[in-house]
N, C-alpha and C positions, 0 to 999 in steps of 0.2 A: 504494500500500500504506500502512496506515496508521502511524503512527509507536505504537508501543507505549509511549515512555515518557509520552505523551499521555494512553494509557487506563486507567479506572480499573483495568485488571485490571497495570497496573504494581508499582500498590502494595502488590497481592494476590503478587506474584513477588516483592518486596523483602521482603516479611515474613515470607513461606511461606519463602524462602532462611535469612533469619535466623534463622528457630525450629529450622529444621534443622542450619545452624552449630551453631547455640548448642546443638544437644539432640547433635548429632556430638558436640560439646567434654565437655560433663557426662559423656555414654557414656563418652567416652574417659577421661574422668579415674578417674572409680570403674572399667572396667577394666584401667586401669593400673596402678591403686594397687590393687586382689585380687589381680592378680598378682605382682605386685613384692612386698608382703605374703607371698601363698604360696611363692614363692621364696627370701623373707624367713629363713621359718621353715623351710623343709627346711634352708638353708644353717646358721643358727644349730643345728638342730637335729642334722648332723652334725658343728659344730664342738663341741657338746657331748659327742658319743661317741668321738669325739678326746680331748680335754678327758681325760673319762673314762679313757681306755685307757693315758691319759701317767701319771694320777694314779695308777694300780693298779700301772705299770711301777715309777715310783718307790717305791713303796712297798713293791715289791717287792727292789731295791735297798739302801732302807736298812735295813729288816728281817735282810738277808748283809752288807751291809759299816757298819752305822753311820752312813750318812753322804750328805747329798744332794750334797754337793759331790764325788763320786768320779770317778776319769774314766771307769767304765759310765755313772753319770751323765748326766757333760757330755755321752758319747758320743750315751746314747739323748736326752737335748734335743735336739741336732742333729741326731741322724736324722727326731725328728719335727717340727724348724721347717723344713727342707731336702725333705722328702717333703711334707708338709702347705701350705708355705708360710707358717707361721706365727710368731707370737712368743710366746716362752714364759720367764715369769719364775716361779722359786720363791720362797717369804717365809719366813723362819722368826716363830715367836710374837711377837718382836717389830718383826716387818715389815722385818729386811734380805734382802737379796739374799742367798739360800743358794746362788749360784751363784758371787757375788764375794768374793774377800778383803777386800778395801779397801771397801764400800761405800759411795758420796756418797749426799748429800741425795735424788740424782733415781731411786735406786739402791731405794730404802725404799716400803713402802707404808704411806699414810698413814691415822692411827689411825681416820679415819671411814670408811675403805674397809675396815679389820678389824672393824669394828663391824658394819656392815653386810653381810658376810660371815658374821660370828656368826649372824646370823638366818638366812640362805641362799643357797642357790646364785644369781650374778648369771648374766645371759644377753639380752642387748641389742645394739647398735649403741651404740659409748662414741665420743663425737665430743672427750673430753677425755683422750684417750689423749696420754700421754707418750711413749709407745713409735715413732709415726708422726704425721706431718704432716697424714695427713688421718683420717678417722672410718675404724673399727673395729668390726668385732665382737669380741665378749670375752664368754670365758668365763670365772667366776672361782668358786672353791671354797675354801672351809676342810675340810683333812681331817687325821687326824692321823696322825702316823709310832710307830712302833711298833720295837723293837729286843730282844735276850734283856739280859737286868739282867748287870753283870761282878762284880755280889757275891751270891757266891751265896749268903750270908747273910741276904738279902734277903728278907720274906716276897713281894716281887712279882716274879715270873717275868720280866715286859719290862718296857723304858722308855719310856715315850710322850713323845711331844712334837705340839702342834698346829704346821701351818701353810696356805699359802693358796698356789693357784697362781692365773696370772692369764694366759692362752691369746686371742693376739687373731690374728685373722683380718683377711682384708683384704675390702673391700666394693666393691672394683672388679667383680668377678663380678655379686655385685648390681648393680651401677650398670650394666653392660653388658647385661645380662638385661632392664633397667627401658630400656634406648634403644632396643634391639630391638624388643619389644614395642610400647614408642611411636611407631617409626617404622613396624611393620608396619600400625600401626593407622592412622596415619597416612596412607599409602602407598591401603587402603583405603575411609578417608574421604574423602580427597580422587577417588579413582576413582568413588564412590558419590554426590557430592556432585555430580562433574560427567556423571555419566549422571541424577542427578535433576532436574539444572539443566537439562538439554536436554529431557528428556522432558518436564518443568513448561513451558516456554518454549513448543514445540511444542503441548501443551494449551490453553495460554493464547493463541498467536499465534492458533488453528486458533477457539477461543471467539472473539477479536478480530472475524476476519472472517465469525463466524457473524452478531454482533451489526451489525455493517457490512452484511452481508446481510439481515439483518431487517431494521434500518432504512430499507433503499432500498425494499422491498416493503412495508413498511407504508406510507412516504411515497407509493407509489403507490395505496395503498390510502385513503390520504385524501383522493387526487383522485379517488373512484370509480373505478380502475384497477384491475380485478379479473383481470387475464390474467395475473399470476402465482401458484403458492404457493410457499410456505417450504420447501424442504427437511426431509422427514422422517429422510433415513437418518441421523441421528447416535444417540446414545446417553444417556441419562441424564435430568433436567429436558428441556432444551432442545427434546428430542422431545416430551417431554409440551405444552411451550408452543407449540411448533409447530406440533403437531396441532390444539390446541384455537384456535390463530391461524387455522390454516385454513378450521378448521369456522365458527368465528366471522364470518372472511370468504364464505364462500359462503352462510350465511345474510345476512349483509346483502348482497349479489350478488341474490340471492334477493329478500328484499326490497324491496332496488331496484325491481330486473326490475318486481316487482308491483306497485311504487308508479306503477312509467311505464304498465304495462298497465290500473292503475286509472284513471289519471287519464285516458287515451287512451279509455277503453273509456266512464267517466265524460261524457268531453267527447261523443266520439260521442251516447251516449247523451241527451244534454240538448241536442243539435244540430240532433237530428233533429227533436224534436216544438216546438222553438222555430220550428225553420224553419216548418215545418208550419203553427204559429201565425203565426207572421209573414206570411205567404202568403196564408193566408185572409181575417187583419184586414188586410191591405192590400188585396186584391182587395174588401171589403166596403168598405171608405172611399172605393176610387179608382172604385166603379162597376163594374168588372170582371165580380162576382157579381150576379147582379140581385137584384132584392128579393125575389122568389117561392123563389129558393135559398138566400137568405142563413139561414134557420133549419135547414137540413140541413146546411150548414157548421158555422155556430157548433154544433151538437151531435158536427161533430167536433172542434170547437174545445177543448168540455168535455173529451170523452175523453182529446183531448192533456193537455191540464191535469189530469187527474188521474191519469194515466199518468204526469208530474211530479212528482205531489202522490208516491206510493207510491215513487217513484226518488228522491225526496229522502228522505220519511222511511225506506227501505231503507237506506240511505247512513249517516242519522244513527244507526241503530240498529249498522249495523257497526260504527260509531267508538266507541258505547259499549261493544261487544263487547269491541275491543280494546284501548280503554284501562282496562277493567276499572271503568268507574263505573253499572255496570248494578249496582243490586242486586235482588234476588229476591225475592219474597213468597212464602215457602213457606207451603202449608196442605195441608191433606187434600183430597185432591180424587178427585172419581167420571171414573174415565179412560173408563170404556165410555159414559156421559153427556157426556164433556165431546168423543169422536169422532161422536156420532151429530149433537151439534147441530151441528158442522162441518158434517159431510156433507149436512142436511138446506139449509144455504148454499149447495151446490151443486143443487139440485132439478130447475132446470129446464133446466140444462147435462144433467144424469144423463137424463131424459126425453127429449133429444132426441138423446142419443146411442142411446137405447134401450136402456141400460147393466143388468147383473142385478147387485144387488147383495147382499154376503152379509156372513154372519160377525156382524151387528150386535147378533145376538139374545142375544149368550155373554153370560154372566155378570158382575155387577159387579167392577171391576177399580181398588182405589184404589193410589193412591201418593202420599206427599207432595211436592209440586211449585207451581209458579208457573203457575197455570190457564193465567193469557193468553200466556207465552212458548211455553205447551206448545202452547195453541191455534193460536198462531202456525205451530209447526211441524205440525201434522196439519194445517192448512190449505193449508202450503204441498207439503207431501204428496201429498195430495186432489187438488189442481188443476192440480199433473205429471200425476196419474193419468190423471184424466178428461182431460185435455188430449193425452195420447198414446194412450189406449185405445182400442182401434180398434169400429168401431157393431159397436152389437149386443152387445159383448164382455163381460167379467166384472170388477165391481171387488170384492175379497173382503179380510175383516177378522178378524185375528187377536188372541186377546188371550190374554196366557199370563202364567203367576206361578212363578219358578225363583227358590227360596228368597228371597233378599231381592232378587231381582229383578223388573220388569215389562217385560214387552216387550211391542209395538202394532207389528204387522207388516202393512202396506197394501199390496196386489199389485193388479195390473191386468194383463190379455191384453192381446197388442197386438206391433208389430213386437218390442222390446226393446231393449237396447243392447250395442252393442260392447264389445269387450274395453278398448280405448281410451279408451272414452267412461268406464265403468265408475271409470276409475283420476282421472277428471277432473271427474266430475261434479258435486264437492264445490266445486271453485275459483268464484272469483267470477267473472261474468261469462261463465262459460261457457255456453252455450245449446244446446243436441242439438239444436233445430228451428232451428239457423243452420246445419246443413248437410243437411236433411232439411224445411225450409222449411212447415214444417206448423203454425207462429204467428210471429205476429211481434209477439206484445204481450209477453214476456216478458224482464225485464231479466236474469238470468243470476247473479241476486243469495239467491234462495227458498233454495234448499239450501245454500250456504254459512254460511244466517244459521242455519239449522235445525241444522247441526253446531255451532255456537257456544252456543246455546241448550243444547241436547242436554248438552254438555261443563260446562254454566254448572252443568249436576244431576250434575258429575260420572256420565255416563253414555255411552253410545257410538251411532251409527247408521253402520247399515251398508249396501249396497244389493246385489242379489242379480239378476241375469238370464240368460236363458237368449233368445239373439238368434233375433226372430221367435217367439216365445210366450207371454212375461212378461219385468214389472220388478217385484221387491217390495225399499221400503223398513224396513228393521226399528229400531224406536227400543227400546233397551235404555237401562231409568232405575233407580236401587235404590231402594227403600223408604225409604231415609234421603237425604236429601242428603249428608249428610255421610260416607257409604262408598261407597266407591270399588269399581268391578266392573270385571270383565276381560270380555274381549271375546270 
């Protein structure tokens, strides 16, 4: 198994962890701190209506007796610092304790806390509380007290006096409400972090050995070891790479195959009329053939050799096929002219088969195309035909115009071909008279070059029979080279 801190997908789990930490952390903080915030302010918000409801009490107090220091007073402070939990200090105008006789220094509020009272009501967390040890909330107000005047001589009915309460709270509530919250969050970060952590790890172990897996099957694939594929069933890229690894391999698989079949079918082919040769020109040096025969050999001699001569240049023109250094002379060309002078190539093959031939007389038929590739292909057409047709039989020529189309469809009577043969007939080196023994001069090369051609016009051929009555090839080519027709 392979060791993961090895692979690069390590560093991909170390940083994918870290972002998540780190993006956990940030979460948590900004929801820690909205909460703690909104708990903030309910809590301040009903120390205010506290706050409130002490300052109305009183004031309702000194209004009946005069007086904030009375013991209804004291009474109601401690019922609402003992109910509430709170501290609550009164000030009179000049900032002493309305609740002490004696007041000290620490007793007093001081002149910038009444100033700023003047403007308005405070309402915060005071971490500079003299009241407790640790930070507070406080509420603090200026309001004024109000009493009936004892001269009644007086043009003013009451007596007013301002002062300031200053109502603190304790922030342990908050602070317990902020751990809770921290810890629950907590509690499920870390739950989330570690089901992330396993599910990423398992991702990444499970990628490990996909990639461990591809690379033994590709390294078998570089020794032409084509007896595995990849595994498709996973999900995501990887299938997509997969697939197209496979396809990728069994075209070259494919290839292969054809490169051995060429070169086999090749060697064959160049073996036979060498030997042939060799045979003859030996038996001609060593006295074997007499002299009265030696001119009937050597004109099989010729034949082998140029039986050669067309297996080599067949050869070289497939290479140009496929490497793509063929280029094309296109021009206007007369296709019902440039099939009859084919045919008329074959004359004296047509007369002895006793062949009836048709169709020649139709109508001019142009397209622009490369004469001699095109020739090439109704040549090699033509001489399937006549070379399968059976005597006596029919070779018939078609010539049709479908929109920017032309087609030149060549049929001949005759046994036909199989369904098998049908699906093959296009490959190289396949021969129908290598199992039906009816020539033996044909290298297995004509049709394949004729699809390559055909393709070179952007165009298609197709081949049509019916086994024992006919074979017609059909060459479909567009008026332009440059568009492209369906089939």
């Amino acid at each position: 198994m392979p060791d993961i801190k090895k692979s690069s997908y390590y560093s991909l789990f170390r940083y994918s962890m870290i972002i998540i930490l780190s993006t956990l952390i940030i979460v948590g903080v900004i929801i820690v701190s909205i909460c703690s915030s909104v708990y903030k302010k309910s809590r301040l918000s009903s120390l205010r209506e506290t706050g409130e409801l002490f300052v109305v009490c009183l004031k309702d107090e000194y209004e009946r007796s005069g007086r904030t220091s009375s013991e209804y007073a004291r009474q109601l402070r401690r019922r609402f610092m003992d109910e509430y939990g709170l501290q609550i200090y009164v000030y009179d105008a000049d900032g002493q304790d309305a609740f002490t006789d004696n007041p000290t220094q620490n007793d007093t509020l001081p002149p910038n806390r009444r100033k700023q009272l003047s403007k308005g009501d405070y309402l915060d967390i005071d971490t500079s509380s003299f009241s407790s040890s640790e930070p507070s909330t406080l509420y603090a107000t200026q309001f004024t007290l109000k009493k009936a005047s004892p001269d009644v001589n007086s043009a003013d009915a009451f007596v007013t006096a301002r002062a300031y309460a200053c109502i603190y709270g304790s922030t342990r509530e908050i602070d317990a409400f902020t751990g809770k919250i921290t810890a629950l969050y907590t509690v499920f970060a870390v739950i989330g972090t570690a089901i992330t952590a396993v599910l990423l790890y398992k991702r990444i172990r499970s990628d490990i050995d996909y990639e461990m897996e591809f690379r033994r099957v590709v390294e078998k694939y570089s020794k032409n070891d084509f007896s595995e594929k990849l595994p498709t069933d996973i999900h995501g890229t990887h299938k997509d790479i997969a697939e197209y690894v496979n396809v990728l391999a069994s075209n070259v698989e494919s290839s292969d195959d054809t490169s051995k079949t060429f070169i086999a079918n090749v060697s064959h082919e160049l073996r036979t009329p060498m030997t042939t040769i060799g045979g003859f020109v030996d038996g001609i040096l060593d006295g074997t053939i007499k002299k009265s025969q030696q001119n009937e050999y050597l004109i099989l001699v010729s034949k082998e050799i140029k039986r050669l001569r067309i297996l080599i240049s067949s050869m070289l023109n497939m290479t140009r096929f496929e490497s793509g250094t063929l280029t094309p002379n296109f021009r206007e060309t007369n296709l019902t002219d440039l099939v009859i002078q084919t045919v008329l190539m074959f004359e004296k093959k047509i007369e002895a088969k006793e062949l009836e031939v048709e169709g020649l007389d139709s109508d001019k038929l142009t397209a622009t195309v490369d004469a001699d590739l095109i020739q090439q292909v109704i040549y090699n057409l033509v001489e399937n035909a006549v070379k399968f047709i059976n005597k006596g039989g029919t070779l018939s020529f078609r010539f049709e115009k479908e929109d920017y189309t032309r087609i030149i469809a060549i049929r001949n009577t005759g046994e036909g071909l199989q369904s098998n043969e049908i699906q093959q007939v296009f490959d190289r080196f396949y021969k129908t008279d290598s199992s039906r023994g009816k020539d033996t001069t044909g290298l297995g090369l004509g049709l394949s070059i004729s699809r390559r051609i055909v393709h070179l016009h952007n165009g298609h051929i197709v081949v049509k029979s019916v086994y024992g009555e006919y074979t017609e090839f059909q060459v479909r080519i567009p008026d332009d080279p440059a568009l492209n027709i369906k089939v």
